[in-house]
C-alpha positions in Angstrom: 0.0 0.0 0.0 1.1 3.5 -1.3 1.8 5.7 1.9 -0.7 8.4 2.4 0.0 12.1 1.5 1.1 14.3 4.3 -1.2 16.9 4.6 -1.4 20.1 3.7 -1.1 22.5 6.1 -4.2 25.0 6.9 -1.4 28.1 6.8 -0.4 26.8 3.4 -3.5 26.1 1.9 -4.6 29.9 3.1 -2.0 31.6 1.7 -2.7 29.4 -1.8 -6.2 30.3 -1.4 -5.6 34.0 -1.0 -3.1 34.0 -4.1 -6.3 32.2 -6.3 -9.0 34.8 -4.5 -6.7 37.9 -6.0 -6.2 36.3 -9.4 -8.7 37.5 -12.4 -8.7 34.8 -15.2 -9.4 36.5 -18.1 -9.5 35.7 -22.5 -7.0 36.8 -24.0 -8.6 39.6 -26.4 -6.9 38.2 -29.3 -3.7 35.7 -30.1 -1.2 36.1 -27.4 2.4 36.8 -28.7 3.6 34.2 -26.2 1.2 31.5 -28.6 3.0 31.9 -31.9 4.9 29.3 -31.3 2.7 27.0 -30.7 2.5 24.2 -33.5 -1.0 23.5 -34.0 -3.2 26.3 -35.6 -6.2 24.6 -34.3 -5.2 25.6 -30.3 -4.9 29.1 -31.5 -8.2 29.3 -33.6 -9.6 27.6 -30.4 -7.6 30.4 -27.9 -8.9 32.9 -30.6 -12.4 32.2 -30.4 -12.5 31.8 -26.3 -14.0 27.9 -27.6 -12.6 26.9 -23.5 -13.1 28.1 -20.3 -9.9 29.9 -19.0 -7.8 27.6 -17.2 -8.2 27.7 -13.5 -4.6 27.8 -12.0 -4.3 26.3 -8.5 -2.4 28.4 -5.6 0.6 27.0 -5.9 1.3 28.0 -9.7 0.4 31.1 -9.1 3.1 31.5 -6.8 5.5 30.3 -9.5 4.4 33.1 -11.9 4.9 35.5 -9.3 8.5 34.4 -8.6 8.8 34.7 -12.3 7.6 38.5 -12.3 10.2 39.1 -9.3 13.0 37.4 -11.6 12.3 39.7 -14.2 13.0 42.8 -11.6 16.3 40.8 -10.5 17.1 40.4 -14.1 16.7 44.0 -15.2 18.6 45.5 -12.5 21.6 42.7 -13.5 21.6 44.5 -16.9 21.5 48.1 -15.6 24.5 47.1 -12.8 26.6 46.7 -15.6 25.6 49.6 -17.5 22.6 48.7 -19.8 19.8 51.3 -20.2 16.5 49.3 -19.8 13.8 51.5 -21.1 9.9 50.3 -22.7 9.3 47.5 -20.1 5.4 46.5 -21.1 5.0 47.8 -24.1 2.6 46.9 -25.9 2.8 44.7 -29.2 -0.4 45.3 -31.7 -0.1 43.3 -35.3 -2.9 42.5 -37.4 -5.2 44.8 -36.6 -5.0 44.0 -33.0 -5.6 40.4 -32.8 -2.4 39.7 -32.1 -1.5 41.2 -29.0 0.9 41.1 -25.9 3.7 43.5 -24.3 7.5 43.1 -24.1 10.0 42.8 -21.5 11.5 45.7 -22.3 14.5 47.4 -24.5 18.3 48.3 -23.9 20.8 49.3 -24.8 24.8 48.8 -23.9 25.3 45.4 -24.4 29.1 44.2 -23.6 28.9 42.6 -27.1 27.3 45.6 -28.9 27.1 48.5 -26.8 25.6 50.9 -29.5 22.6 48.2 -30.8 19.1 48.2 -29.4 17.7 45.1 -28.4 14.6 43.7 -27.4 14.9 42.0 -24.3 13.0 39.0 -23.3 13.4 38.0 -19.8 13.1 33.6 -18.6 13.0 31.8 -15.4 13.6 28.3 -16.1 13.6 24.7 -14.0 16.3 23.2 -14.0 15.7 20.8 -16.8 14.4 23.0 -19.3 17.7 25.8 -18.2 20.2 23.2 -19.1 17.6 22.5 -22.8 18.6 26.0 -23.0 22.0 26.5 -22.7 22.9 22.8 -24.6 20.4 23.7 -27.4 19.6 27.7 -27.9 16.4 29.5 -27.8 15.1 28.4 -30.7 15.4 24.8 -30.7 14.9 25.0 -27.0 11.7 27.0 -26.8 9.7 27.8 -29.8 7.3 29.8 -28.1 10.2 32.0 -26.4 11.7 32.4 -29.6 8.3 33.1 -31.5 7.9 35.9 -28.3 11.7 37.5 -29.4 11.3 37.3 -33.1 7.8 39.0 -33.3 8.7 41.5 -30.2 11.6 42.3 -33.2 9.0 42.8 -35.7 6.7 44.9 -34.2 9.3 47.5 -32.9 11.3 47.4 -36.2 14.9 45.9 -34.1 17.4 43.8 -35.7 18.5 41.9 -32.4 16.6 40.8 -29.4 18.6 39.9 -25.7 17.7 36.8 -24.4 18.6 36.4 -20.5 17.2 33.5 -18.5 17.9 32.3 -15.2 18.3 28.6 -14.0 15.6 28.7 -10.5 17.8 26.5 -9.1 21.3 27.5 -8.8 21.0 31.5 -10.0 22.8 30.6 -13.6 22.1 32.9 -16.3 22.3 31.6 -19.5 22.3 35.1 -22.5 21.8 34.8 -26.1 21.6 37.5 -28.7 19.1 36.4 -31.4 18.6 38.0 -34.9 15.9 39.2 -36.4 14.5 36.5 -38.8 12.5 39.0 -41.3 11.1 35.9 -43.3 10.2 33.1 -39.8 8.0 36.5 -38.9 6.3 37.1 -42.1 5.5 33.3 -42.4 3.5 33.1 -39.1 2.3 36.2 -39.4 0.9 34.9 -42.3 -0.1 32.0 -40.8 -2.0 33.7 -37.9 -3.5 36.0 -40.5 -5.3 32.4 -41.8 -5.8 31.6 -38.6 -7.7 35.0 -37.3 -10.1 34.7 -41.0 -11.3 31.2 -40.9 -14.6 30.6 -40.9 -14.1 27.0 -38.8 -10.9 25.0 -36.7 -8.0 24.6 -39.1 -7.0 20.7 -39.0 -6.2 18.8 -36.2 -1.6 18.4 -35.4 -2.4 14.8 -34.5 -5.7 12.3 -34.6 -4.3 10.9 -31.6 -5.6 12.4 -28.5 -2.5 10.7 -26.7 -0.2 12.9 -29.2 2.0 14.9 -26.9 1.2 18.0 -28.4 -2.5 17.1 -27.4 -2.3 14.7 -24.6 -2.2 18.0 -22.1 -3.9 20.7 -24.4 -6.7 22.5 -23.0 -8.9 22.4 -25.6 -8.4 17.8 -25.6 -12.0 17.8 -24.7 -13.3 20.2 -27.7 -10.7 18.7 -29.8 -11.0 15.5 -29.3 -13.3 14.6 -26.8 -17.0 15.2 -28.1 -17.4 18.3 -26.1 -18.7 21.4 -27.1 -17.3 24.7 -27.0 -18.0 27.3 -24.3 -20.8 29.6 -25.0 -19.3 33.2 -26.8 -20.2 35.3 -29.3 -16.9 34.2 -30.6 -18.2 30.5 -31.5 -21.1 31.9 -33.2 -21.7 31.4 -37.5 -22.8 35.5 -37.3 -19.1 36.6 -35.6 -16.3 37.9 -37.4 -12.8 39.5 -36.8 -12.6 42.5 -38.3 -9.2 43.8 -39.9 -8.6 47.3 -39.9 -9.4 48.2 -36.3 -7.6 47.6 -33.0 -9.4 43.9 -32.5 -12.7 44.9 -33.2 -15.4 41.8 -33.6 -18.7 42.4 -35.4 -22.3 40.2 -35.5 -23.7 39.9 -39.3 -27.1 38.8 -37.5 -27.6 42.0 -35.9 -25.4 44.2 -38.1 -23.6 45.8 -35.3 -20.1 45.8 -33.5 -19.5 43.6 -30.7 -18.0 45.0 -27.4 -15.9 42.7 -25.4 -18.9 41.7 -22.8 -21.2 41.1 -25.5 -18.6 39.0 -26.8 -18.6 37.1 -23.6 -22.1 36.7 -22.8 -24.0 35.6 -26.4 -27.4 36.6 -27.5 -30.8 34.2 -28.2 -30.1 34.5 -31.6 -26.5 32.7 -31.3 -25.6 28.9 -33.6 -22.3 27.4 -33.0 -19.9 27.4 -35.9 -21.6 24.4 -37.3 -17.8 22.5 -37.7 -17.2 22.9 -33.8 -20.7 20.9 -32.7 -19.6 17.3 -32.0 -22.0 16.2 -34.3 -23.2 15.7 -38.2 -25.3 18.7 -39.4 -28.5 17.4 -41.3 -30.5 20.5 -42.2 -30.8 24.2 -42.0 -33.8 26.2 -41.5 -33.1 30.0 -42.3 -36.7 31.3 -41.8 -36.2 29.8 -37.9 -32.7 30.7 -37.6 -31.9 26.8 -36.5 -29.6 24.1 -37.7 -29.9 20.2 -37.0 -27.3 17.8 -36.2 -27.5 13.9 -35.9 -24.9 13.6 -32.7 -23.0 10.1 -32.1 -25.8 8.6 -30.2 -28.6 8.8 -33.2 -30.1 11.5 -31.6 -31.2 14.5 -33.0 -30.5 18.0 -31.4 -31.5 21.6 -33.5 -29.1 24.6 -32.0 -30.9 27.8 -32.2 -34.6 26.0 -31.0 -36.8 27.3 -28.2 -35.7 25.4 -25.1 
């Protein structure tokens, strides 16, 4: 027999609990910069259109991110102690007519290796596993999504080289990298996200494995995979669309109007899923009743946009 847990103490679990009671899960308004790595377009159409609940984070990771945010202070005043000039910390990133969004760690200047040349700076904590992936393999092949953050950071503030500092949690290494801009890798996933932000239904599936590692811990397993459907928004509805030429303005075509954020969140009477997200066969439309039928797995038939 397995020994039993020992318990959590009640201190512990109230300082958890006070971290989770001052955390506000939000939705991302559009794709996060710190996404564009990821390798399967159909998480970000999913992240895009809010298709999952946020993810509830416990206490304890919390604290971890927190630690993070106090690394990045340590690590900025690293730089300025040997005479960097860190200046734009949290500025924001806006591409594609704000639907991709996020905010930088910051710019400097002064740079033992090239004193003269702005950088973008992009400031890691790291376990002690992934620290050593780091240092053996570069950013890149180390981190996709940290190099996607540096590369696109680049982009959007028109720099040629981006400062890559992270720490090992463990023993206070710092592992530094200075990473050119890649002008084409941008362009492609901007690109990419551009197809992403317009489609009218999920791009294909990375894997039809739900076991695949990519999916095997994915949020969205259960949408994806699973049968489930996707959490009620304005953003999983046929009448929504992304507009481009605004700062990540959404629209409804049913009611010929803009869509504010809340409206986003809440859905209106008149809302039908995105027909290729409902976990089952669609059978019929009826345009005069605003309803569409599906045959789901069981032989049963269910009409989205009928009087309940």
């Amino acid at each position: 027999m397995a020994p039993l847990p020992k318990p959590v103490s009640s201190t512990v679990r109230a300082i958890y609990a006070a971290y989770e009671a001052a955390n506000q899960q939000y939705d991302s308004l559009g794709i996060s910069v710190g996404d564009i790595g990821t390798e399967c377009d159909r998480a970000l159409f999913y992240n895009f259109r809010w298709a999952s609940p946020p993810e509830v984070i416990d206490g304890r990771k919390l604290s971890i991110f927190r630690t993070g945010d106090r690394w990045e202070e340590v690590l900025v005043a690293d730089l300025e102690a040997i005479g960097c000039d860190v200046f734009g910390q949290q500025d924001r990133i806006r591409l594609l007519s704000g639907h991709v969004r996020g905010k930088c760690d910051g710019r400097a200047t002064g740079f033992p290796e090239a004193p003269v040349t702005e950088h973008l700076v992009e400031f890691k904590s790291s376990n002690e596993a992934n620290f050593k992936q780091i240092v053996k393999l570069g950013c890149k092949a180390a981190n996709l999504k940290h190099y996607g953050q540096v590369q696109i950071g680049m982009h959007a503030f028109g720099l040629t080289r981006a400062a890559y500092l992270a720490v090992n949690k463990n023993t206070d290494e710092r592992y530094f990298e200075r990473i050119e801009y890649d002008a084409e890798w941008c362009l492609r996933q901007l690109a990419r996200l551009d197809r992403i932000i317009n489609a009218s239904e999920p791009p294909s599936r990375i894997s039809e494995n739900p076991e695949f590692f990519g999916c095997r811990l994915c949020k969205h397993k259960g949408i994806c995979h699973g049968g489930d459907f996707p959490r009620v928004t304005c953003r999983v509805c046929i009448h929504a669309t992304a507009e481009m030429g605004g700062d990540g303005h959404w629209s409804c075509a049913r009611w010929s109007k803009p869509n504010s954020t809340d409206e986003q969140k809440s859905g209106c009477p008149a809302m039908l899923f995105i027909p290729a997200m409902v976990p089952g066969e669609q059978i019929d439309v009826d345009e005069e009743n605003e309803t569409i039928t599906y045959r789901m797995p069981d032989g049963t038939l269910w009409t989205d946009g009928a009087t309940q």
